[in-house]
N, C-alpha and C positions, 0 to 999 in steps of 0.2 A: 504494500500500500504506500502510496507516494506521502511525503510530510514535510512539512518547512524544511527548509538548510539552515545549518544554524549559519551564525556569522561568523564565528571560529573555526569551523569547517575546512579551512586553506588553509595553502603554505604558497610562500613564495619562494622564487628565483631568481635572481637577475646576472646578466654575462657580460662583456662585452664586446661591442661590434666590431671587425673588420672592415667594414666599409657601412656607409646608411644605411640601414631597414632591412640585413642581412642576420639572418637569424644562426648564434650558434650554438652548438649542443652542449648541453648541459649536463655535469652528471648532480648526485647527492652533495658536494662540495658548495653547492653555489646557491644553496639555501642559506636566506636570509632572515630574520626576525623582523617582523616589520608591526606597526600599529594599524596600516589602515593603508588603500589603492583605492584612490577614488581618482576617475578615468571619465572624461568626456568624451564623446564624438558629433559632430555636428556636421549636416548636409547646409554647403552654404546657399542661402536663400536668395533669390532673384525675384525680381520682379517681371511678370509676362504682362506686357501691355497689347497682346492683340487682342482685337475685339471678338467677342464669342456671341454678343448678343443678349447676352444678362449680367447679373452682378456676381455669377458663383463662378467661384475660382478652380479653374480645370485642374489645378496638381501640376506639378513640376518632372519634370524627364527624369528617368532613371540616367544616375551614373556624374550626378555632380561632385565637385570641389567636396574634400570632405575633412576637416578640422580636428586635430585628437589632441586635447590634454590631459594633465596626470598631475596627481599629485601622490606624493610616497613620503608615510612618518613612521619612523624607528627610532631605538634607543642606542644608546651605547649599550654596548655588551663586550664579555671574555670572547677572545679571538684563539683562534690556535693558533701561537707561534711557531716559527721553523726553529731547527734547535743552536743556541748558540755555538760559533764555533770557538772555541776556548784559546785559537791561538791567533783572536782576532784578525784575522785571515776576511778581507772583504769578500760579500757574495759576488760570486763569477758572473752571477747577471741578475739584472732587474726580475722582482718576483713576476709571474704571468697574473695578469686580474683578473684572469677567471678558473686561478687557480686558489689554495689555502691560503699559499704564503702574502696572504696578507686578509685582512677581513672580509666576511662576507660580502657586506657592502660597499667594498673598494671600488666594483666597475662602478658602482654612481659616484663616487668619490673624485674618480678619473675623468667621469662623462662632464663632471662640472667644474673642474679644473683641466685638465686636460691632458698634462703633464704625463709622461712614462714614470711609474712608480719608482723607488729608489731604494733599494733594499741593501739593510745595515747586517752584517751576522752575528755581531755584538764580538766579543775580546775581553778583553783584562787590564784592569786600571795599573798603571807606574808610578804616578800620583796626581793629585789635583791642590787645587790652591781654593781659597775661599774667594779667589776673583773673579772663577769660572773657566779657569784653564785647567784643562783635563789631557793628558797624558797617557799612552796606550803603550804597551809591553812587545808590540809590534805594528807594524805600517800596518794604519786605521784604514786607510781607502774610500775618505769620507770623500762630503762636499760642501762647498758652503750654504747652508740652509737647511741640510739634512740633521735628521734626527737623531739622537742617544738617548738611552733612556737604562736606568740606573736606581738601584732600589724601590724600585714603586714611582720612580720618577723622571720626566721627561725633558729636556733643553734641546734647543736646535745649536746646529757650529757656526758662530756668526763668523768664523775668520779659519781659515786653515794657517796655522801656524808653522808646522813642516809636517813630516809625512807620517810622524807618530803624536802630533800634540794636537791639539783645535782651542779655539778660544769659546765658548757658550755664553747664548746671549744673555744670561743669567746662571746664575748660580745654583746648587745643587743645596736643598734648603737640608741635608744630611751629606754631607763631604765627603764624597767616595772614600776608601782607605785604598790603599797598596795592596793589588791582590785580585780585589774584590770585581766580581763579573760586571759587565755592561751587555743588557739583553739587545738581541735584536729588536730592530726597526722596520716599519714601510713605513716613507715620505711618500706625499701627494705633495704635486707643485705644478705651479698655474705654467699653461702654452697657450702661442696665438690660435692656433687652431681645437677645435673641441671636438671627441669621439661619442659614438650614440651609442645607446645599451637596448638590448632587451632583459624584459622584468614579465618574469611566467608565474600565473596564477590558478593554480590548482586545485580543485575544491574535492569534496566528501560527501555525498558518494559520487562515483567517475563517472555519474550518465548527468549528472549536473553541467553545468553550463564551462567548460574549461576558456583561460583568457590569457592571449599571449598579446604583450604590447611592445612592436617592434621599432626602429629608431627614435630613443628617448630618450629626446637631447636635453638638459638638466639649464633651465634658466636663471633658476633662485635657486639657493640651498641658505638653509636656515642653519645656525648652531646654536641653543639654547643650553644655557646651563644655571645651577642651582633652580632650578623646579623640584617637581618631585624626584623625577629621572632627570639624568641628560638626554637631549634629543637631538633629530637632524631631521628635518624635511626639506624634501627635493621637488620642484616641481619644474614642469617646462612642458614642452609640445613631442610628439611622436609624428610618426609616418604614418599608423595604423596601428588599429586594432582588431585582432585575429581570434575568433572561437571556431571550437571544435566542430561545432552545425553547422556553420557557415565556412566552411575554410575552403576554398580554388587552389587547384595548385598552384604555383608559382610564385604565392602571394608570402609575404619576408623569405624568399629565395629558398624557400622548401617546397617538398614535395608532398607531405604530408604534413599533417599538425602531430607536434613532438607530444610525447608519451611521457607523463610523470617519472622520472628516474627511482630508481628504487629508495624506498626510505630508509637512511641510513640513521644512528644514533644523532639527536639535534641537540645535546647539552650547553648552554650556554647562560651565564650569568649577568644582570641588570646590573648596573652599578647607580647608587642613591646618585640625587642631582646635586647635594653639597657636598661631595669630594671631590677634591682637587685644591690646585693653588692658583691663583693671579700674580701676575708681574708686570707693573706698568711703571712710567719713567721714561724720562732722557738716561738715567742711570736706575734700571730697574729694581723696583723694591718690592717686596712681596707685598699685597693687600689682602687683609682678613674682613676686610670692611663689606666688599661688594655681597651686596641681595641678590642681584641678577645680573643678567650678560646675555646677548643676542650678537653672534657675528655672522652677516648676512651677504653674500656673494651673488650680484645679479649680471647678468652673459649681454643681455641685449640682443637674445637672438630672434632673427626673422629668418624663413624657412622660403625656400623655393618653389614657392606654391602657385604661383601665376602663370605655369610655362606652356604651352601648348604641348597637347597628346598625354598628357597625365591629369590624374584627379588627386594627385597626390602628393607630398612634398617630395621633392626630388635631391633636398639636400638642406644642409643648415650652416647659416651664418652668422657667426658671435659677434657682437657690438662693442662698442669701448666695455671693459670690465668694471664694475664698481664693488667694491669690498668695503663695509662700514663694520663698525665696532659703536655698540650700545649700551650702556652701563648702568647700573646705579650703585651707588655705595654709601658708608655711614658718617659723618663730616668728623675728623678729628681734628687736633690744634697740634698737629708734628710737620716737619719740614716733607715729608712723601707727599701727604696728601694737598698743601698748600701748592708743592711743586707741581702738581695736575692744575688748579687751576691758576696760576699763573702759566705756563703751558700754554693753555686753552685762552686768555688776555693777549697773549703774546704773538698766537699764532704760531710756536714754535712744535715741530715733531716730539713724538715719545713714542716710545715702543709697546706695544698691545700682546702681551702671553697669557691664553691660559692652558691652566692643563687640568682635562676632566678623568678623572677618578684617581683612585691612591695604591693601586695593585696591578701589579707585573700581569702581563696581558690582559688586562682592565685597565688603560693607562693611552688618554688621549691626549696630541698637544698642538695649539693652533697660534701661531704666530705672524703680528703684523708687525713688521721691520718696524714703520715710518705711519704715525698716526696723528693728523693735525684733528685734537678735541676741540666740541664746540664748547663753548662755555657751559659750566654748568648750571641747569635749572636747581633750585633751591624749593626743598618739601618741607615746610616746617606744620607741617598738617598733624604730625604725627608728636611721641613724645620725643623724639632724639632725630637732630638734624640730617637730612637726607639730600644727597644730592646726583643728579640723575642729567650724566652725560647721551644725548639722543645719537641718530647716528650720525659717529667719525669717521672719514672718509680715509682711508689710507689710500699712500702714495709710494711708488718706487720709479724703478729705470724700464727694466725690460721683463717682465713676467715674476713679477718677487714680491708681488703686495702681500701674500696670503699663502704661509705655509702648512700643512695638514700633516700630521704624522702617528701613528702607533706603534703602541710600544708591550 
């Protein structure tokens, strides 16, 4: 007897593309935890001005312009990391995104930055300093902007110092010791050009409605933190959207509609939304103050939709980048916090880090170089003075506003 689906019922997927709206296989690996896919499609609508003789409207030709968007909300979660190599030995090559070595939902991670991931094997501390120079027991094989990450905690290398030291753009708020491991990393880092994903939606039982959404190019991506959870949401436009009823061959460069991969064990761990640390500054200081943080990445992309002989977008074009940083924190009477809003008077850059959660692959970090704050609004609504930077606009050179990394 047939009966509701529930709304838990699915699992998803997501890979990423080779080329536009080319769909690739997926195994058990490329499951993702997710909150919610809510997925538009739209026939776009014209106006028929020939005369038919009355006021009813004849209907529209099959086979118009057809619009898809998406939106995708997860949390952070435990990732499976690759296994450190102990004689800090760099990985031979970038993890693949739509493989383990690096989280789940890296191909969105990618599709809205763009960047070829960077992958760290982690090594063995020689020493570090409290100024954020860290030192390796062998040639690190870093890069500038790339991640380490170190008891539960994450820094980017703002400076390659020689081929076994790096300089960090903050400090390590527990001082490495001599010895002591540094886990592996994937960097995500921003490119002029952007990659599409597909994101496969699978439901319970298999005669239900199956949903595959194929080039899904990431326009906004959200990073929220101190909530309940941390979050991320992704949204932007597709090429199409593909179910199991309706599927033609040919359509995302398959032949059939893909087949649920087997289900393999999905364990994975939420991490609370107030773990982690911040670090803001021209000379960055950690802040225990902030309530909340949003840092919000949007593409400006417009899709290749107007071109004769397709109903469909035939490709995607990213806009200027913008990356802002949104804050609020608790006002105290110390030289840190005065220095943010003198900063923001002045018009002068600071640096924007935070790192979301407090444990070894549970361990995110999101860093903007170069962040001109606007002044801050002032909440005295409350009993203890509040004050609540909107969003700050970061700035760089060449693809470096907005680094992504785990650890």
């Amino acid at each position: 007897m047939s009966s509701y689906i529930s709304s838990n019922a699915n699992r998803f997927y997501t890979a990423l593309e080779d080329a536009f709206g080319n769909v690739e296989a997926i195994t058990s690996a490329n499951r993702i935890p997710a909150l919610k896919l809510a997925v538009q499609q739209q026939l776009e609508v014209t106006t028929r001005k020939d005369k038919t003789g009355s006021r009813t409207f004849p209907g529209l030709p099959v086979g118009g312009r057809r619009r898809t968007s998406f939106e995708l909300r997860t949390y952070l979660t435990s990732w499976q990391q690759p296994t450190a190599a102990p004689s800090n030995a760099p990985s031979p090559n970038a993890p693949s995104p739509n493989s383990p070595g690096g989280p789940g939902y890296g191909p969105l991670f990618q599709a809205a930055l763009g960047g070829t991931p960077l992958g760290f094997a982690g090594g063995t501390v020689a020493s570090s300093t409290t100024a954020g120079r860290l030192a390796f027991q062998a040639p690190h094989g870093l890069a500038a902007g790339q991640a380490v990450s170190c008891g539960g905690e994450i820094r980017f290398a703002a400076a390659i110092v020689d081929a076994q030291t790096v300089q960090l753009n903050a400090p390590f708020a527990v001082q490495p010791a001599a010895g002591g491991a540094v886990a592996a990393t994937v960097t995500y880092v921003p490119a002029t050009e952007l990659p599409s994903a597909s994101i496969f939606d699978y439901w319970t039982p298999a005669t239900a409605a199956q949903r595959l959404l194929c080039g899904a190019a990431v326009d906004k991506m959200d990073i929220l933190l101190n909530g309940d959870y941390h979050e991320f949401h992704f949204s932007g436009l597709a090429q199409d959207l593909l179910d199991n009823s309706s599927f033609s061959s040919g359509a995302g460069a398959l032949q059939s509609f893909p087949s649920e991969p087997a289900l393999d064990a999905f364990d994975y761990s939420i991490v609370p939304g107030q773990m982690g640390q911040a670090w803001l500054g021209a000379s960055p200081s950690q802040f225990f103050t902030i309530t909340s943080a949003t840092v919000t990445l949007k593409n400006g992309l417009a899709a290749r939709s107007r071109e004769f002989g397709t109903n469909l977008p035939r490709a995607i074009a990213p806009g200027q980048r913008s990356v802002t940083a949104a804050f609020e924190l608790y006002s105290l009477d110390d030289g840190a916090t005065s220095a943010l809003y003198q900063a923001a008077r002045q018009q002068s850059p600071i640096s924007v880090m935070f790192q979301l959660g407090e444990a070894q692959g549970q361990v995110m970090g999101v860093n903007l170089n170069s962040v001109i704050p606007e002044v801050p609004e002032f909440n005295d609504g409350e009993n203890r003075l509040q004050w609540k930077f909107r969003g700050s606009r970061a700035q760089g050179t060449v693809d470096d506003e907005i680094t992504v990394a785990f650890g």
